[in-house]
C-alpha positions in Angstrom: 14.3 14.9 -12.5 10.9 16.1 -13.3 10.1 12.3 -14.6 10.6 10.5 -11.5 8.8 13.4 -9.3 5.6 12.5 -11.6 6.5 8.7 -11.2 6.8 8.8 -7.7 3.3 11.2 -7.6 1.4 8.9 -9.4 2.5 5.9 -6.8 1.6 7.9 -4.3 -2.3 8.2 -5.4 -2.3 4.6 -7.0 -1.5 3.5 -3.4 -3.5 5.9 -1.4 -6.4 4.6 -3.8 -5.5 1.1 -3.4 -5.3 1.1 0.7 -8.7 2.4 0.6 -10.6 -1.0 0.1 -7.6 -3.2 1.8 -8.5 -1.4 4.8 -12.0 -3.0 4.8 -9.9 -6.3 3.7 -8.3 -6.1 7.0 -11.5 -5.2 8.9 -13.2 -8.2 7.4 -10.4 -10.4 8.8 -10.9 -9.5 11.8 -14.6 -10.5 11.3 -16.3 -7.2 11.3 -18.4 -7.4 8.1 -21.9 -5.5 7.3 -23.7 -8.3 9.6 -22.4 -6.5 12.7 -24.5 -3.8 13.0 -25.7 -3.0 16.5 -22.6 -1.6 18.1 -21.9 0.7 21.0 -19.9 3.9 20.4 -17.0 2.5 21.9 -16.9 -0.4 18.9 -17.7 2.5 16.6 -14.3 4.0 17.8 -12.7 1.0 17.5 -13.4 -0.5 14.0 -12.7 3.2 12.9 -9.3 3.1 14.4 -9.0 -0.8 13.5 -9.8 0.4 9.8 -6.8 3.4 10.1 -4.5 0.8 11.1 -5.6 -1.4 8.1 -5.3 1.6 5.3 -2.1 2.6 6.8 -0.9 -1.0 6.7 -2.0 -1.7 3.2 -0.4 1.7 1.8 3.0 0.9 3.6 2.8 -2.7 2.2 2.1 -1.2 -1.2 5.1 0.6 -1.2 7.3 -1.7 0.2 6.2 -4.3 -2.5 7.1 -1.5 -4.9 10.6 -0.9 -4.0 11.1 -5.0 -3.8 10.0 -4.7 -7.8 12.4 -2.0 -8.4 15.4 -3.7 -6.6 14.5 -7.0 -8.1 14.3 -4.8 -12.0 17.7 -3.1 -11.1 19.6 -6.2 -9.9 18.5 -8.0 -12.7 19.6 -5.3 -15.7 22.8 -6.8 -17.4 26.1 -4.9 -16.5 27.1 -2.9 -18.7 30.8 -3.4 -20.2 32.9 -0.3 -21.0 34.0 -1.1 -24.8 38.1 -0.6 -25.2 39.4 0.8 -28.5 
């Protein structure tokens, strides 16, 4: 039990680590790159909450591609056959 606790704890900071940069990924989609620099405060607030949305997107997506891989590596194990004496 232990094991999969410190599996699971590691995914967690590999994808908390990973989101970081997808969420300027998903802020330069929307076009708001380093060339964009004289902004109000109100666009302030709103590429900060635009890049929220983007980390939390990326970190969800993370872990949703990483339960596909483990359903996909489960399904795909041979079935075991009890041996009869």
């Amino acid at each position: 039990m232990g094991k999969v606790i410190a599996r699971e704890f590691i995914w967690l900071i590999v994808a908390l680590i990973a989101s970081l940069p997808l969420g300027v990924v998903f802020l330069w989609f929307f076009g708001y790159t380093r060339e964009v620099v004289n902004l109000s405060e109100g666009e302030n607030n709103y590429i900060f909450w635009m890049y929220l949305i983007g980390y939390f997107a990326s970190f969800l997506g993370i872990y949703i591609m990483r339960f596909i891989a483990m359903s996909i590596k489960t399904l795909s194990k041979p079935e075991e056959v009890p041996v009869e004496d």
